[in-house]
Structure formats: structure tokens, C-alpha cells
C-alpha positions as CSV (number, residue, x, y, z in Angstrom):
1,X,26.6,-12.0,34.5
2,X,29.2,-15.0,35.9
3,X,27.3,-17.2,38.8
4,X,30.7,-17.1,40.7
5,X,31.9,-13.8,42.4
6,X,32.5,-10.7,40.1
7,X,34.7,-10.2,43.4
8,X,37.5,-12.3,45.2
9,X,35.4,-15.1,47.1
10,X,37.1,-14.8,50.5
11,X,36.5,-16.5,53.8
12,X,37.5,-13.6,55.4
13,X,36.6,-10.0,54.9
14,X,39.2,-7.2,56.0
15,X,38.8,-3.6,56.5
16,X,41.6,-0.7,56.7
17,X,40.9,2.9,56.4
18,X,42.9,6.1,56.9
19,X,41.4,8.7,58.3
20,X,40.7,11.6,55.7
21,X,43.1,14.5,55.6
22,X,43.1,17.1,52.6
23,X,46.3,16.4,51.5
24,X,46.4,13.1,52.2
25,X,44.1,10.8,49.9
26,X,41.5,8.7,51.3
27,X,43.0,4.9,51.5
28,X,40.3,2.0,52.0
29,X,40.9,-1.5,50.7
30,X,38.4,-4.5,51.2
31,X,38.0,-8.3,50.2
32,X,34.8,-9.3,50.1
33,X,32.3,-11.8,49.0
34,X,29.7,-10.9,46.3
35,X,26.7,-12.1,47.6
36,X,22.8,-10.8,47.8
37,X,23.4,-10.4,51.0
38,X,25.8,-8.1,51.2
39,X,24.5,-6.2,48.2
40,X,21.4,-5.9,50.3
41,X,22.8,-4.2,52.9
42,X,24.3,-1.6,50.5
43,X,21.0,-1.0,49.6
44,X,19.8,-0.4,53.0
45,X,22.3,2.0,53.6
46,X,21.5,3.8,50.6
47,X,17.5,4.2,51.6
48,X,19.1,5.7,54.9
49,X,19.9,8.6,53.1
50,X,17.3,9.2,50.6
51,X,16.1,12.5,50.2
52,X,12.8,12.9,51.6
53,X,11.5,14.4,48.3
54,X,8.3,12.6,46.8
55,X,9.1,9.9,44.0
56,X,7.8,12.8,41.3
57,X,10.1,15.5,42.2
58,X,12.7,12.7,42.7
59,X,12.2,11.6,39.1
60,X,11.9,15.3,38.0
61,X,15.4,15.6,39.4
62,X,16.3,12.5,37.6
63,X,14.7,13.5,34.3
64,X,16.2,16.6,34.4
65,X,20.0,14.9,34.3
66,X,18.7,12.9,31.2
67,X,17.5,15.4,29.4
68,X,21.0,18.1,29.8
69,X,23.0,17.5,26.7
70,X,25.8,18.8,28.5
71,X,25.9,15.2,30.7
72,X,26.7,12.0,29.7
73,X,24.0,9.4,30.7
74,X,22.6,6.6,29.7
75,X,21.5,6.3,26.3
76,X,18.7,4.3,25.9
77,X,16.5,5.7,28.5
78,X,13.4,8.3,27.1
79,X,13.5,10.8,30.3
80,X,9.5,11.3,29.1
81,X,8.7,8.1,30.1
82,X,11.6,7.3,32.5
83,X,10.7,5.6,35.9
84,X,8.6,2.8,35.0
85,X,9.5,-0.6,37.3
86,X,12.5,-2.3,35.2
87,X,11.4,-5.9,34.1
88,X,14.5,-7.2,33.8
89,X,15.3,-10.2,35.6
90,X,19.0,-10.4,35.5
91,X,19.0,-6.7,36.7
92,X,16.5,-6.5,39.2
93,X,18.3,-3.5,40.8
94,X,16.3,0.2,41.5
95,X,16.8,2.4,38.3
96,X,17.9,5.4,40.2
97,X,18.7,7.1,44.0
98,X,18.5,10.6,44.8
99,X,20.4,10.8,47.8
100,X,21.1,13.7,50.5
101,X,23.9,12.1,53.1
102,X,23.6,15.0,55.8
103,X,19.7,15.6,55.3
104,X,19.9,19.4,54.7
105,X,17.5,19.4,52.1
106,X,20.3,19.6,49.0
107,X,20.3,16.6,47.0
108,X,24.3,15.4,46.7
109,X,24.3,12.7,44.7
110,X,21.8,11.0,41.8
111,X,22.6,7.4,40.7
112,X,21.2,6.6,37.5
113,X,21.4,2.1,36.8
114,X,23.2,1.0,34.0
115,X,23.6,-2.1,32.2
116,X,27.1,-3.3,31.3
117,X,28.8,-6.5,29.3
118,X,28.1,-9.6,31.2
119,X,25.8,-7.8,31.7
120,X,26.6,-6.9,34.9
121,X,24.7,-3.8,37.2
122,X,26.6,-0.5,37.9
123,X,25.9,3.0,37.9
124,X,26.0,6.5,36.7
125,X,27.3,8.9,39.0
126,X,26.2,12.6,39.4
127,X,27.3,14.8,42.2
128,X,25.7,18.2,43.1
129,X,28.4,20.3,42.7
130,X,28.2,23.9,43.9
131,X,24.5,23.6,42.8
132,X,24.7,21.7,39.7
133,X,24.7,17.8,38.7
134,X,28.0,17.3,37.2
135,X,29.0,13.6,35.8
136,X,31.6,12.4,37.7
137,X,31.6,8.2,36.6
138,X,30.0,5.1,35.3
139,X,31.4,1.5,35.9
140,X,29.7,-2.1,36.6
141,X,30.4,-2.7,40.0
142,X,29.2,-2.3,43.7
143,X,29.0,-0.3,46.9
144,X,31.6,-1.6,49.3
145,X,32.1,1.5,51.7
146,X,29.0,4.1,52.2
147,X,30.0,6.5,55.6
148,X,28.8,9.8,56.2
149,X,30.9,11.3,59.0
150,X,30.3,15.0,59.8
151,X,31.3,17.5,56.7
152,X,32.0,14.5,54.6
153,X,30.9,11.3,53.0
154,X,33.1,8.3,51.8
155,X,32.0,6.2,48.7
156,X,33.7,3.3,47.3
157,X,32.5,1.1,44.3
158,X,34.2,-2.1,43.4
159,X,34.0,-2.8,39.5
160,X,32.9,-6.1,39.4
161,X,35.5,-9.1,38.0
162,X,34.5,-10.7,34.7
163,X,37.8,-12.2,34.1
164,X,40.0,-14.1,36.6
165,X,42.8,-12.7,35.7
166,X,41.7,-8.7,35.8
167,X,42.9,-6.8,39.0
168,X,40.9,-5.5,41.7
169,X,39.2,-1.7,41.2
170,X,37.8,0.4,44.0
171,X,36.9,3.8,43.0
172,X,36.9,6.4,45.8
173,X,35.0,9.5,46.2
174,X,35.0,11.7,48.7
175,X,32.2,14.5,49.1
176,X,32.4,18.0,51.2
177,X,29.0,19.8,52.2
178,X,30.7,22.3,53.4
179,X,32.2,23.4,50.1
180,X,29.7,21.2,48.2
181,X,32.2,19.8,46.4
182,X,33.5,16.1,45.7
183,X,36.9,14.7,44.9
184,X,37.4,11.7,43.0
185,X,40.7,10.0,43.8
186,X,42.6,7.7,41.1
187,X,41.7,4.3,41.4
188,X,43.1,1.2,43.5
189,X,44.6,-1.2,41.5
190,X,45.4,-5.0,43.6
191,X,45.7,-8.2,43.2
192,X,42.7,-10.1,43.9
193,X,45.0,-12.9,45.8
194,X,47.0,-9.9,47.6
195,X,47.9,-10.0,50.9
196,X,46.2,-6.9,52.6
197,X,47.7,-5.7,55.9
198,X,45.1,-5.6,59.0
199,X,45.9,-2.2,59.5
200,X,46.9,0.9,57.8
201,X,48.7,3.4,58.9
202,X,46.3,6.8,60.4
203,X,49.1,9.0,58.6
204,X,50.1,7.2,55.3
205,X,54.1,8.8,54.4
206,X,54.9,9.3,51.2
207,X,57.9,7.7,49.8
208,X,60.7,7.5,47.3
209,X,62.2,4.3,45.6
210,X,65.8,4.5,45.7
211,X,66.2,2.1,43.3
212,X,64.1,-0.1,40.7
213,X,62.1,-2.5,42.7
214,X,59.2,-4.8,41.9
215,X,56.1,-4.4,43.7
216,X,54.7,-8.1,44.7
217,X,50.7,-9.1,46.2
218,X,52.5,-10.6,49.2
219,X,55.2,-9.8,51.0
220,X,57.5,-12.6,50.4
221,X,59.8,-12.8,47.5
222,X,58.3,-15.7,44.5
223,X,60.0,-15.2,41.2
224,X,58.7,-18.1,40.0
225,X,58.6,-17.9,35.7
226,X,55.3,-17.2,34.6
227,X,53.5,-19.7,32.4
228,X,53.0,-18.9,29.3
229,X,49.7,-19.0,27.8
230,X,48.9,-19.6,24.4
231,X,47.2,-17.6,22.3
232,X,43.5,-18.1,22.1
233,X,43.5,-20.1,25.7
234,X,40.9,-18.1,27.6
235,X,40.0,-18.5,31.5
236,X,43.9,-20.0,32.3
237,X,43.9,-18.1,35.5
238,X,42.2,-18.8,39.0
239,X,43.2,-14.9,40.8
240,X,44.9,-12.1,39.2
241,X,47.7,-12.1,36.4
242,X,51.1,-11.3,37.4
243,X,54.6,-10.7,35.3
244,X,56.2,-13.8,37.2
245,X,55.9,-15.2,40.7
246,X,54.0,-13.0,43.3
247,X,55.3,-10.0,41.0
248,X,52.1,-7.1,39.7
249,X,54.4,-4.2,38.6
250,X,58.0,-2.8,38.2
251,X,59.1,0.6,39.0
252,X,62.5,2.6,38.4
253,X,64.3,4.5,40.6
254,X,62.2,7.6,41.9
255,X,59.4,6.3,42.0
256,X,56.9,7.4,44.5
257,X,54.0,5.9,46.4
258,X,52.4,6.0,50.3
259,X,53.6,3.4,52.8
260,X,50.0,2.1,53.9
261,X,51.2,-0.3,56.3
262,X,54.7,-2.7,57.6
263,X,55.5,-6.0,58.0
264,X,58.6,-7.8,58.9
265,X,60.7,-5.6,56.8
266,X,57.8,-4.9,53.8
267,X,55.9,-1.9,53.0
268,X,52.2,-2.3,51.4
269,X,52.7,0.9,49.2
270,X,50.1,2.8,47.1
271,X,51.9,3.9,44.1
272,X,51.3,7.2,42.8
273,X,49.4,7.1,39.3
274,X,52.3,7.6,35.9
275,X,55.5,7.6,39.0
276,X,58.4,5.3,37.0
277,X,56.2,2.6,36.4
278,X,58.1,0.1,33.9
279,X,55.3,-2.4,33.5
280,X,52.3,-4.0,35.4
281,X,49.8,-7.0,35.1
282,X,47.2,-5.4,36.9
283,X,44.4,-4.3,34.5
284,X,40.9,-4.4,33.7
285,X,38.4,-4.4,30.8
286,X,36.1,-2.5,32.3
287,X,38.7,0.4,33.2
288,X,39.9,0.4,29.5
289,X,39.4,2.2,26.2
290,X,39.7,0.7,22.8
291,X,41.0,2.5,19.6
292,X,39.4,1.5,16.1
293,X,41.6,3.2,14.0
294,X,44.7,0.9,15.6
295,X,42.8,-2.3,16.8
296,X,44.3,-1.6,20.2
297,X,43.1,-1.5,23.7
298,X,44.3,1.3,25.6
299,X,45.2,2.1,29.0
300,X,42.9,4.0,31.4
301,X,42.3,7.8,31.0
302,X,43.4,8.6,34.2
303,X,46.1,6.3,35.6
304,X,45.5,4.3,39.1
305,X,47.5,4.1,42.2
306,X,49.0,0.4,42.1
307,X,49.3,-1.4,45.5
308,X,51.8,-4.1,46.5
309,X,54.6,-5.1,48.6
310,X,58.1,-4.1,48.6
311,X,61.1,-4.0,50.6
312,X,61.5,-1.0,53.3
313,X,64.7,-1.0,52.2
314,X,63.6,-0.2,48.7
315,X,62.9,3.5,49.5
316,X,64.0,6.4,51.5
């Protein structure tokens, strides 16, 4: 893995939430810096709501995921002998949590560590649904929001950067003990040099372009041409790529997204995943598939929501 930041180094850090509704998705956005430090702290929040289960019925849990054909997982662990300490020094992380947010008793959630190109440190994701682990993800990355608040938990995991000019990714899920149940929303697509609003809205509104519009990481207008790159020239980029100027994406008429937040006559907009969107530069080669029979990369199976700046009077 990079020495420099698999996220946006930032002397600042900035926080904006909605508050969870059911029809509403959960919006939560966050620069921050990579450091041990704060990956340390995610850790500590995680051992706050460990399930107080001893470390064999933990790993029998654990063993138990590895072992259903049914799930994907990890494939070069030997669930016979998993749980020894890992002796890897570039990924000196825990191999697995077994977590229970509310401490009922009911394990809802099992982490399984995974290795990734860099290599980088992620995670396997397995929620308890309705009383059996289903997979619900895998990415390199890290915990940037853990909050349990009543009948619900909040998870966000930021896929790490390997590339300067790859956008932003927070994954969200969202996790009901009542129903014992989880949703996983799209992901949030940004620019890593995007101008985030200090607040967002408690009630996002969902909105229509009424006509095509670009959608920009600041809200100021910079159609500046882009530079082109030759081929072969690697590492050209200091933040995330755009089409031109301050430009991430362009979308036709009709297209629909929610208005997180307003500024002097902009909207910070969220997009809604395959509404009119002409092009974008925002991607991610993590979040991407890659077809043999073509030689092609190709686009994420399910499609994020893309955030950026655009005119109020864009939309109706």
C-alpha cells in the first residue's frame, strides 16, 4: 500500500449527516485523513460492540461463514485452521469481528479481513439477516462512520484511493434490529477536491433537472479545457479527474437527484444512480469489473449516486 493517504489528506475534517428516514436514504459525507490514528479509533469503536461470546464460539461463528458454499468469502483461508495471529506486517489488522451493536445477544454483523491490490486492508461483510449470515460486500477501505442509535446502526466504509485521479467511495449501510434486516444504499461518488457543504439538509428534497446541466466539485463555474494526457503517462493527477474545469458529470434533462444542501444560488445534489447521466469522470478501480472476453473494464454492478454542484436554477 501507497505511504501517502489512500484518502484525501485534508487539514480539515467535515461532517454532515441526515437524519435516517425510510424513504429517505441515509446521506453522510466525510474528508478525512488516513492516519493510524484515526484507524485506531475505528477499532476502538468496533471492540465497543463486540459480542460477549468467547473467542471459540466467536471463531465457530466465523468458521461456519467459511465453510457455507452458498457465501462468497475469502478464498485462501482453511476455516480448519482459521484464527491463528496473522504475521503479516503490512496488514497487521485483526482477521475477523463478530459484532452485536444493541447487545441483545444476536450477533449482526461478522467482518472477515481481506487482502486487496496495493495491497491494501478491507473487509468482507456478513449481516445476520432474519437469522442467517448473508454476504452483503467486500472492498479495501475503512470505517469512517460507526453509530448505533436506538433500532438502528449506521456504517460507512471509505474504499481506500490507490490512484489520484479515482473519485471518492463511501459505502453505506444501514441495519434494523427490529426487523433484523440491513439495507445497503448505492454508493457516494465525489470528488476528492469537492467542496462539501457544512451542513445538510435534515429533510434532503428530491429534484428534477429541467434541463441538461453539468454537475461541478465546487460551486463555482471553471470550464477550463482539460489537459490531455498521453497515453502511457501514469500518476498526471494530484485530486480527482474531471471532464474539464471543476466539471465530474453531465446530465440531461430529467434527471433526478436530492438537494443535500444550498449555497449562494447552488445545490450540492446526490444524483440518483442510471437518472440521464451522459458521462462522468468519477470512477474507481476498486469499484470496477473487468471483461476478458472484450479486454474492457466495466462499470460498477450497481450504479452510485454522484454528488456535485449545480445551479438551483437547474431544476424544479
Amino acid at each position: 500500500m501507497k505511504t501517502t493517504s489512500p484518502l484525501l489528506t485534508l487539514t480539515f475534517c467535515l461532517i454532515i449527516s441526515t437524519v435516517f428516514a425510510q424513504k429517505t436514504p441515509f446521506f453522510h459525507l466525510k474528508h478525512t485523513p488516513y492516519s493510524e490514528k484515526g484507524s485506531q479509533q475505528m477499532k476502538e469503536k468496533l471492540r465497543k460492540y463486540e459480542a460477549k461470546l468467547s473467542e471459540n464460539e466467536q471463531l465457530k461463528i466465523v468458521r461456519g461463514i467459511l465453510t457455507n458454499k452458498h457465501l462468497k468469502s475469502p478464498t485462501y483461508y482453511k476455516p480448519a485452521t482459521f484464527g491463528k495471529p496473522n504475521k503479516d506486517e503490512h496488514m497487521a489488522e485483526r482477521l475477523y469481528w463478530v459484532l452485536d451493536f444493541d447487545q441483545d445477544k444476536t450477533v449482526d454483523l461478522v467482518l472477515i479481513f481481506n487482502t486487496y491490490f496495493g495491497p491494501t486492508p478491507g473487509y468482507y461483510f456478513y449481516f445476520n439477516n432474519k437469522g442467517k449470515f448473508e454476504y452483503a460486500y467486500d472492498n479495501a477501505g475503512q470505517f469512517v462512520l460507526i453509530r448505533h442509535k436506538h433500532t438502528h446502526t449506521f456504517l460507512q466504509q471509505a474504499v481506500f484511493i490507490i490512484d489520484e485521479q479515482e473519485a471518492e467511495i463511501i459505502q453505506t449501510f444501514v441495519y434494523n434490529h427490529t426487523s433484523q434486516s440491513y439495507v445497503a444504499s448505492p454508493k457516494l461518488y465525489y470528488a476528492s477536491q469537492s467542496k462539501l457543504p457544512k451542513k445538510i439538509a435534515r429533510k434532503p428534497s428530491l429534484v428534477t433537472l429541467i434541463k441538461a446541466s453539468q454537475a461541478r466539485h465546487s460551486p463555482q463555474v471553471d470550464d477550463t479545457p482539460a489537459k490531455k494526457i498521453k497515453e502511457g503517462e501514469y500518476h498526471q493527477y494530484k485530486a480527482t479527474k474531471t471532464l474539464w474545469g471543476n466539471v465530474v458529470a453531465k446530465y440531461a434533462k430529467g434527471a433526478k437527484g436530492y438537494v443535500l444542501a444550498t449555497q449562494n444560488g447552488w445545490a450540492f445534489v446526490a444524483f440518483l444512480p442510471d437518472s440521464k447521466l451522459i458521462k462522468t469522470s468519477l470512477r474507481h478501480g476498486m469499484d470496477e469489473g473487468y471483461d476478458q472476453k472484450n479486454n474492457q473494464i466495466t462499470p460498477p454492478k450497481v450504479s452510485p449516486y454522484i454528488c456535485g454542484w449545480v445551479p438551483q436554477n437547474s431544476f424544479r
